[in-house]
N, C-alpha and C positions, 0 to 999 in steps of 0.2 A: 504494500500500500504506500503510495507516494506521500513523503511528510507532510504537507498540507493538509492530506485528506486524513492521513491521523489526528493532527491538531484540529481541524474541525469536526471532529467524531468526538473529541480529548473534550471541549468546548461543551459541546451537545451533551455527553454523557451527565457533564457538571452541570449543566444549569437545571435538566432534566432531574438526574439525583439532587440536589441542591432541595428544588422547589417541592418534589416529593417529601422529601426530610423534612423541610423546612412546615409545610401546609401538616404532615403528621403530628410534629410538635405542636402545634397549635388546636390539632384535635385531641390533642391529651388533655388539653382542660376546657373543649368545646366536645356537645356532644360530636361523635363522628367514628369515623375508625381512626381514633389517630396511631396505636401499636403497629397495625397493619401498614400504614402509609409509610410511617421511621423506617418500619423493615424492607419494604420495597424501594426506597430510596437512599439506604446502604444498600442495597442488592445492586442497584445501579451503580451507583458510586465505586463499590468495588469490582467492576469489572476493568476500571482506570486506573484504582488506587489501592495500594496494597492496608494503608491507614484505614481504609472503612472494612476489610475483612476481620478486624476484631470485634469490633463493636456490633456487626451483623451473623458470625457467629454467637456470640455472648446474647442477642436479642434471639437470636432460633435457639439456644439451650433453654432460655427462659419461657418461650413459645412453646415449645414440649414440654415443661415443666407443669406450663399451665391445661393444658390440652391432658396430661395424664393426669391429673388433680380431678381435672372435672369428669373421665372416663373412665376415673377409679372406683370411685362414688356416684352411688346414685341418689343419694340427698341432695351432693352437689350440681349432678345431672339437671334435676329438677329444679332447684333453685336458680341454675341458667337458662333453661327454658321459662320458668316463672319470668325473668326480669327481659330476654329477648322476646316478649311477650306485650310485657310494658314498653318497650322500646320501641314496636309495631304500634300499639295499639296511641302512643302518644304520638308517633312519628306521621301518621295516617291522618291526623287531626287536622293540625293544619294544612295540609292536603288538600283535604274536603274541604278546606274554608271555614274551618270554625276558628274563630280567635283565640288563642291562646297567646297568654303574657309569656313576653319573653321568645316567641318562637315565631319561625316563618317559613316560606315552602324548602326553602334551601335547608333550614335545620330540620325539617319534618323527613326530606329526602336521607340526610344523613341517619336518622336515626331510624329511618327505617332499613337504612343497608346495615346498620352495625346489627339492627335486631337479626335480619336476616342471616349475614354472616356468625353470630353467635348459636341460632338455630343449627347452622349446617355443617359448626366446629362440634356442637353437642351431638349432633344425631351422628356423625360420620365418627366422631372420639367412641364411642358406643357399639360400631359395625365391626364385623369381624376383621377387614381392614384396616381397623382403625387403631383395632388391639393390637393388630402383629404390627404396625408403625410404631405405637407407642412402645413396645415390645422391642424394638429394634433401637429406640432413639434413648430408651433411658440408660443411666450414667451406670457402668460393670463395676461394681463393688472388687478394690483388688484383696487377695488374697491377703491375708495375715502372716508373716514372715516370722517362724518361730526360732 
């Protein structure tokens, strides 16, 4: 690939990861998926940069973490279906055009992808798929050296 068309790939990759990270963050304390977008935008980032491969491992250890937490348990199963639930059913609201303080279609559309997205991380953590992933992903206990 000719340097140019690197450095404009280099450029792209950044602004692209950048904005992704950047808009995540700011769904961490806005309803939204912001976990999901941080992760996707070190996923970008480190296809250019060796710096975001830590930070995007250490977010998919903690992704699995959470993902067996909720597929371990089925209290906790429930309880996440209970609240992507509320997250649907608040996110639909303004939607339909009912007023709601504090909200508008843009946050209604957000929360209703996070509900969704939480539904399809519980119902899939739950699948026999989902077991042999979680199964695959958690941390091997090493051996005791006597």
């Amino acid at each position: 690939m000719p340097r140019s068309a690197q450095s404009v790939k280099k450029v792209l990759v950044t602004v692209a990861g950048a904005a992704l990270t950047l808009t995540g963050v700011a769904l961490l304390v806005l309803p939204g998926p912001g976990f999901v977008l941080v992760a996707a935008g070190l996923a970008v980032l480190a296809t250019q940069f060796a710096w975001a491969r830590r930070p995007l491992n250490r977010a998919q250890r903690e992704a699995w973490r959470g993902v067996d937490e909720v597929g371990s348990s089925r209290g906790r199963a429930w309880f996440a279906v209970a609240c992507a639930l509320v997250l649907l059913v608040v996110g639909v609201l303004p939607l339909a055009g009912v007023r709601v303080p504090y909200l508008n279609a843009l946050t209604g559309a957000f929360l209703v992808l996070s509900g969704l997205f939480l539904l399809v991380v519980t119902g899939w953590s739950h699948s026999p798929a989902g077991r042999r992933a979680r199964a695959a992903h958690r941390p091997r206990r090493r051996a005791r050296v006597r």
